[in-house]
C-alpha positions as a Python dict, from the first residue, in 0.01 Angstrom:
ca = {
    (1, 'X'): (0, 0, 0),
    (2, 'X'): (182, 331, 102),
    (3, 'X'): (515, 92, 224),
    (4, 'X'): (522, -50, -116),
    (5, 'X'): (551, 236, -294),
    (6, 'X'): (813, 493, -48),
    (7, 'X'): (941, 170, 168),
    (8, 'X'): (856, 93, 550),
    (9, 'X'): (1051, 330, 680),
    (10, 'X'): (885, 665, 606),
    (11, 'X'): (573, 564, 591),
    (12, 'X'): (625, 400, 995),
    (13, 'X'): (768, 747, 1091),
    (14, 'X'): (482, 914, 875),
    (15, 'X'): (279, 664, 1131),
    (16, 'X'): (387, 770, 1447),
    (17, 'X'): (390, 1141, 1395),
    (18, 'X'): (-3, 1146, 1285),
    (19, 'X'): (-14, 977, 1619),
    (20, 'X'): (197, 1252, 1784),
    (21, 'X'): (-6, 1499, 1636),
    (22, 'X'): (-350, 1369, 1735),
    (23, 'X'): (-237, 1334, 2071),
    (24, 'X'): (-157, 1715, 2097),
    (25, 'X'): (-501, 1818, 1955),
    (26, 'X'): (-632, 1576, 2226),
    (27, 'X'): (-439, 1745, 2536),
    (28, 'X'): (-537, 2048, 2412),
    (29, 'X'): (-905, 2014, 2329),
    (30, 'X'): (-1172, 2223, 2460),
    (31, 'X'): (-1438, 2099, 2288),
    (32, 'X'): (-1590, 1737, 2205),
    (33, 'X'): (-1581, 1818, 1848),
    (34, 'X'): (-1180, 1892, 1872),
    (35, 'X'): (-1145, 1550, 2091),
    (36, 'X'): (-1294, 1395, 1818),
    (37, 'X'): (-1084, 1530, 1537),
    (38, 'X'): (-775, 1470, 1724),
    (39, 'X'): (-835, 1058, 1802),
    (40, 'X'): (-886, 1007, 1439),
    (41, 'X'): (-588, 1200, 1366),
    (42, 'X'): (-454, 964, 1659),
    (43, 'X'): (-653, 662, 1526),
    (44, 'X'): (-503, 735, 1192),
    (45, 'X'): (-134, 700, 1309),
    (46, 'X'): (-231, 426, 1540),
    (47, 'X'): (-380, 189, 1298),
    (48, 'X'): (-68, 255, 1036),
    (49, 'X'): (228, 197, 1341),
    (50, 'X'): (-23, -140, 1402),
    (51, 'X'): (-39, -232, 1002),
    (52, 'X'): (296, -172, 946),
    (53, 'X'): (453, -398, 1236),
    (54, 'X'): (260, -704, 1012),
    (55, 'X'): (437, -587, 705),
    (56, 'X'): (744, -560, 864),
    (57, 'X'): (736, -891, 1022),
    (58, 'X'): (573, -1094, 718),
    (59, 'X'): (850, -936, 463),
    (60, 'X'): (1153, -929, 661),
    (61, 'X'): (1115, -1290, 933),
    (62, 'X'): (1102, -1643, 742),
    (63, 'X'): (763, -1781, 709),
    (64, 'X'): (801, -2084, 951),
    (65, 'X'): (852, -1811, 1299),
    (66, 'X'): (544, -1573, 1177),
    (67, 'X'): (253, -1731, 1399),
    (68, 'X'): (515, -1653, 1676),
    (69, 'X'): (604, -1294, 1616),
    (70, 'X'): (241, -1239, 1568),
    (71, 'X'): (170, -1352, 1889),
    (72, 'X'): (420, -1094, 2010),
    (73, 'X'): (262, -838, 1890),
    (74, 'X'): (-82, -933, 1946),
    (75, 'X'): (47, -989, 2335),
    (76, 'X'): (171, -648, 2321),
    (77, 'X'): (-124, -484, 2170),
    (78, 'X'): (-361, -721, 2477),
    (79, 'X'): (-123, -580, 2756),
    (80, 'X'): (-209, -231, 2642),
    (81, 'X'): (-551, -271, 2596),
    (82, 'X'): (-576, -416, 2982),
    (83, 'X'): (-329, -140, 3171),
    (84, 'X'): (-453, 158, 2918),
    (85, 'X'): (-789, 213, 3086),
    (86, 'X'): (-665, 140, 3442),
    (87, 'X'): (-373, 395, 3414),
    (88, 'X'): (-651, 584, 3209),
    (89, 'X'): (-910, 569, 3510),
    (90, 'X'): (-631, 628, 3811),
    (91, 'X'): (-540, 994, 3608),
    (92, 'X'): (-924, 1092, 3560),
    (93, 'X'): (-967, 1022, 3954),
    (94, 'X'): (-638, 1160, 4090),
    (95, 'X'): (-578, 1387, 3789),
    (96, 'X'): (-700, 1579, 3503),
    (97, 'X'): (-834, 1355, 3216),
    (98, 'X'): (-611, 1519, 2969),
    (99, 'X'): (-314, 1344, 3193),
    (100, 'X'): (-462, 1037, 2989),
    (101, 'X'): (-363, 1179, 2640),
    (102, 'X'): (-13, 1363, 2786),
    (103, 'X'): (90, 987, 2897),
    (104, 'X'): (97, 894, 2540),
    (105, 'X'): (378, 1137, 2427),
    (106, 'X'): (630, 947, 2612),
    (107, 'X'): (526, 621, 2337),
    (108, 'X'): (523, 834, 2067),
    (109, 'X'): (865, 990, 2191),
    (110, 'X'): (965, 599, 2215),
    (111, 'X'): (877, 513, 1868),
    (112, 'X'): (1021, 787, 1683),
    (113, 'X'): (1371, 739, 1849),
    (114, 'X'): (1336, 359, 1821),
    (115, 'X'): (1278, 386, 1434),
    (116, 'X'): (1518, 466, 1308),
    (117, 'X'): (1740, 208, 1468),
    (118, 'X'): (1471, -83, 1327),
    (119, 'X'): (1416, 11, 981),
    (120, 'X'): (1593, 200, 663),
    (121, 'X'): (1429, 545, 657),
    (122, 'X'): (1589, 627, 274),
    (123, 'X'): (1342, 685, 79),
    (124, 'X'): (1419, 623, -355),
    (125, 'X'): (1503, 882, -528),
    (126, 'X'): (1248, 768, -802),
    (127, 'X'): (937, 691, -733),
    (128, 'X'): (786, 413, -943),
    (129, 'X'): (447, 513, -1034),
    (130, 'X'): (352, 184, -1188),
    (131, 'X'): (371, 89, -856),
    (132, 'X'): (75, 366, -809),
    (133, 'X'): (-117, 279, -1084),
    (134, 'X'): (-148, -132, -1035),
    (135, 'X'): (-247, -92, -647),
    (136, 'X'): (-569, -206, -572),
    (137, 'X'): (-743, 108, -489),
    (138, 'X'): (-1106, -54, -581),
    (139, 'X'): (-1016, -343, -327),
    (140, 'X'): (-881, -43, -52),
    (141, 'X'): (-1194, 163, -146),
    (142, 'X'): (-1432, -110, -101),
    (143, 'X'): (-1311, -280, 255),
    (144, 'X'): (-1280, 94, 396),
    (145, 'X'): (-1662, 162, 317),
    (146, 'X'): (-1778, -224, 409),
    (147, 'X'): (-1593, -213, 723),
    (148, 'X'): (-1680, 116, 785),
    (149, 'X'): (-2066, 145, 743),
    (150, 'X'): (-2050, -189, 964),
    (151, 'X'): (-1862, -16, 1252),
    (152, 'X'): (-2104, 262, 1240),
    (153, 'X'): (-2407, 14, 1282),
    (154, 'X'): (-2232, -157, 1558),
    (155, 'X'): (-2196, 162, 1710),
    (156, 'X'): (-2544, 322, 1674),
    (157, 'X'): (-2685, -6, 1811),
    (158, 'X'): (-2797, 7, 2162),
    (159, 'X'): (-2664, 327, 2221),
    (160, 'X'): (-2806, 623, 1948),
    (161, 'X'): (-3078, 392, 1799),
    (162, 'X'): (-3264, 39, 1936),
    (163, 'X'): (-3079, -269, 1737),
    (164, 'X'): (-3419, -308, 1576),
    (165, 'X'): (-3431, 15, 1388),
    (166, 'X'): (-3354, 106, 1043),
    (167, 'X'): (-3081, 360, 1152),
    (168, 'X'): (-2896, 56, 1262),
    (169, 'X'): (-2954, -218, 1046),
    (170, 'X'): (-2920, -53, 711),
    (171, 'X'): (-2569, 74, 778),
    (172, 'X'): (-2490, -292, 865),
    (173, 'X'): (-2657, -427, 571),
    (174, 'X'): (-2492, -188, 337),
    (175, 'X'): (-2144, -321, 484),
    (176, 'X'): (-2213, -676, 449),
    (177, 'X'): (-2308, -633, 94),
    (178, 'X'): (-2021, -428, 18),
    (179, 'X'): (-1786, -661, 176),
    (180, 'X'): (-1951, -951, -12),
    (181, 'X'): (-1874, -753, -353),
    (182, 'X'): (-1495, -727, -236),
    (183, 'X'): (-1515, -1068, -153),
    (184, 'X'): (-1608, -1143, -561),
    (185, 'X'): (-1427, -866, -706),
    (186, 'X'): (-1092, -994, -556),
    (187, 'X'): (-1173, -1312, -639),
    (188, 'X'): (-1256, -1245, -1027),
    (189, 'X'): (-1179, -912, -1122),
    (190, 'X'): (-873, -757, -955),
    (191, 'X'): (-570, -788, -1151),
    (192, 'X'): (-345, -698, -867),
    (193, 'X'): (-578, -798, -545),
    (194, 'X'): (-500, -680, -229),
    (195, 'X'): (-702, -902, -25),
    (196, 'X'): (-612, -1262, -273),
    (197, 'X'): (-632, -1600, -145),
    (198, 'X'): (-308, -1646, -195),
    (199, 'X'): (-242, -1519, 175),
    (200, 'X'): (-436, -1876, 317),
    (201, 'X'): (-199, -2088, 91),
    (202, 'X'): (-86, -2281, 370),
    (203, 'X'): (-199, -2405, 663),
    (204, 'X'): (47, -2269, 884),
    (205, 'X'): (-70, -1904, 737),
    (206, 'X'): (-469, -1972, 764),
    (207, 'X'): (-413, -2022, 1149),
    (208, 'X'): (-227, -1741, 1231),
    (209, 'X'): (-462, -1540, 1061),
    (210, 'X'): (-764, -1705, 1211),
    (211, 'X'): (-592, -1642, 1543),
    (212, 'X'): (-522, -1229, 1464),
    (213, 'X'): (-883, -1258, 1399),
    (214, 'X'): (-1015, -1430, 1685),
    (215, 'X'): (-743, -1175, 1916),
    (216, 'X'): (-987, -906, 1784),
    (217, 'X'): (-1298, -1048, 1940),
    (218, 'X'): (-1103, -1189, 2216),
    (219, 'X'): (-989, -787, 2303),
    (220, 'X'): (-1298, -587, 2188),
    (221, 'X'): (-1569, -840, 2408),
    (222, 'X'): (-1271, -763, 2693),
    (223, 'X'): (-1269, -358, 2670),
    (224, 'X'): (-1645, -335, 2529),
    (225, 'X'): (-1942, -312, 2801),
    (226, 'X'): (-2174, -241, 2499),
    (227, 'X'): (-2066, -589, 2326),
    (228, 'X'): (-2160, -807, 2667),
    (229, 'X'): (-2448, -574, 2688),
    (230, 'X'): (-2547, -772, 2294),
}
């Protein structure tokens, strides 16, 4: 929503330095509370870099190559996922465990020089706020808090709180609900929706999403102990 309005450029820059700057409040965290401030400072600039190579790809590469890029990126995103917590484990046993956070500086360092060679980092002059005012905040609002309380639930469950328990299952229930809601309110309601079905209107589209989605369950069952523990 933030590329449409100030382009790809800043906002992928804007990315990368959240990312740089949660990593620093990681390395140099001496309490749990300041760990956990700095990964969702990292998480933050993570998740937009991640977002943003979609965009990228889906605006700027024809159609008919997308399921291929995607793969790319989903094979780079699997590779890191697989040699992160090995290089992460080798610096907690022949290191310090802040080692683990310091290694990231040299991606960071990678991205920000690699940028600007990738993407056009002008930003317009004028800003067109009717962009602001016909993005679908009520869709963005709605799939952060479904998504959100469901994560929590998933994350209380067999760990905080039994899966049986009301600290876990309301949180999930409260997320389904809310993500049925976006479902209808998309559907009906938004005038400018955010998450339309016009994204499945071909086949060719529907699969490669279906695959991004199934590459999610495919990496978090791989990384997770507490999901083969379910």
């Amino acid at each position: 929503m933030m590329s449409e309005v100030f382009s790809h450029g800043p906002v992928w820059i804007l990315a990368v330095l959240f990312a740089t700057i949660g990593t620093g409040i990681c390395s140099g965290a001496m309490t749990l509370a300041e760990l956990i401030v700095g990964r969702m400072v990292q998480g933050i600039g993570g998740g937009g870099t991640m977002s943003l190579c979609f965009v990228i790809m889906t605006e700027s590469a024809p159609e008919s190559i997308h399921s291929r890029y995607s793969c790319y990126i989903l094979l780079t995103r699997m590779c890191g996922a697989i040699l992160g917590p090995v290089v992460g484990g080798l610096f907690v046993d022949h290191a310090n465990w802040t080692w683990v956070f310091y290694f990231n500086f040299i991606f960071c360092a990678l991205g920000l020089l690699g940028i600007p060679f990738a993407v056009d980092l002008r930003v317009s002059k004028y800003i067109p706020l009717r962009k602001l005012r016909i993005l679908d905040w009520s869709g963005a609002t709605m799939a952060f808090l479904s998504f959100g309380s469901i994560l929590v639930g998933l994350s209380w469950g067999g760990s905080s709180y039994r899966w049986s328990e009301w600290q876990t299952i309301v949180p999930i229930v409260v997320g389904g609900g809310v993500l049925l809601s976006l479902v209808f309110y998309e559907s009906n309601w938004a005038l400018h929706p955010q998450f339309g079905r016009r994204v499945f209107r071909s086949r060719m589209m529907t699969m490669t999403y279906l695959g991004c989605f199934l590459h999610g369950f495919v990496v978090s069952f791989g990384i997770s102990p507490n999901l083969f523990h379910i």
